[in-house]
C-alpha positions in Angstrom: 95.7 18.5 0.1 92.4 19.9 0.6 89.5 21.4 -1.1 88.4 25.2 -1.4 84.7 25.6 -2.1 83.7 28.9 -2.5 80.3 30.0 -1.4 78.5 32.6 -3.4 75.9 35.0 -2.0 73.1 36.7 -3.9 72.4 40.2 -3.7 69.9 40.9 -1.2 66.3 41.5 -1.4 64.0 44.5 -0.8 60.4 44.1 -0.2 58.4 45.9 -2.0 55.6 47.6 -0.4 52.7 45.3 0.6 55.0 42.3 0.6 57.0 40.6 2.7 59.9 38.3 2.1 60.6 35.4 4.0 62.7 34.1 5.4 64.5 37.2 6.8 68.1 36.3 5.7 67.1 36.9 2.0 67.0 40.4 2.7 70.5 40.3 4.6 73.0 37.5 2.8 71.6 34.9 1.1 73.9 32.2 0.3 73.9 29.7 -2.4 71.3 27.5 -2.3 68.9 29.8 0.1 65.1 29.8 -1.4 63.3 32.9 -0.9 59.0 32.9 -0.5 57.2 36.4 -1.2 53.9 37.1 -0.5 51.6 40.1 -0.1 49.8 41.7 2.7 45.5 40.9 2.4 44.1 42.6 -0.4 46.8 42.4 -2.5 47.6 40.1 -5.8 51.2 38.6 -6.0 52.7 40.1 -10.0 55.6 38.0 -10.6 56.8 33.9 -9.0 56.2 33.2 -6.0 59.8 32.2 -4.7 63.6 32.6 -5.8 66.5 31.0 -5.2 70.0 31.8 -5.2 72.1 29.7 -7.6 76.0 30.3 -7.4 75.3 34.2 -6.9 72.3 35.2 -8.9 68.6 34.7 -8.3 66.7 31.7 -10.3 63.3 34.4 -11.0 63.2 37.8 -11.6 61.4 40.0 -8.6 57.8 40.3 -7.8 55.7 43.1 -7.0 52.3 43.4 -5.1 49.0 44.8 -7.0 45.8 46.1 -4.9 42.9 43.9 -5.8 39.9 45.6 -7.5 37.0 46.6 -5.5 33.7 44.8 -5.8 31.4 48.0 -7.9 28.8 48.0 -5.3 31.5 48.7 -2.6 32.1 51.8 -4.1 28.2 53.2 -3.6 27.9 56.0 -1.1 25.0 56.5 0.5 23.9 60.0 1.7 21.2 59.8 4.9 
């Protein structure tokens, strides 16, 4: 007699803009077990974990979105010549 397993996938991932998630088969059909990184482009803050995974069909964390850092003051000075 054998076994059935049954393998659940997650629902896949959208990056949101100024973030990537890796690796690419999170955002196609992730399968139990799969782990998910995100990270955002230079000059901008991760808001929210910084990976996932998928446990029997749903996701371990919640999403994450990128933030643009804040500008130093002084790069905001415009000089007229």
């Amino acid at each position: 007699m054998g076994v059935l397993i049954s393998v659940h996938e997650c629902q896949a991932l959208s990056a949101p803009d100024d973030g990537e998630i890796t690796p690419d088969i999170c955002k196609t059909k992730p399968l139990h077990g799969q782990e998910c990184s995100y990270e955002c482009s230079p000059g901008y803050a991760r808001i929210g974990p910084s990976s996932s995974k998928c446990d029997n069909g749903y996701w371990t964390q919640g999403g994450f979105f990128c933030q643009g850092k804040s500008l130093n003051r002084s790069a905001l000075i415009i000089v007229n010549c």
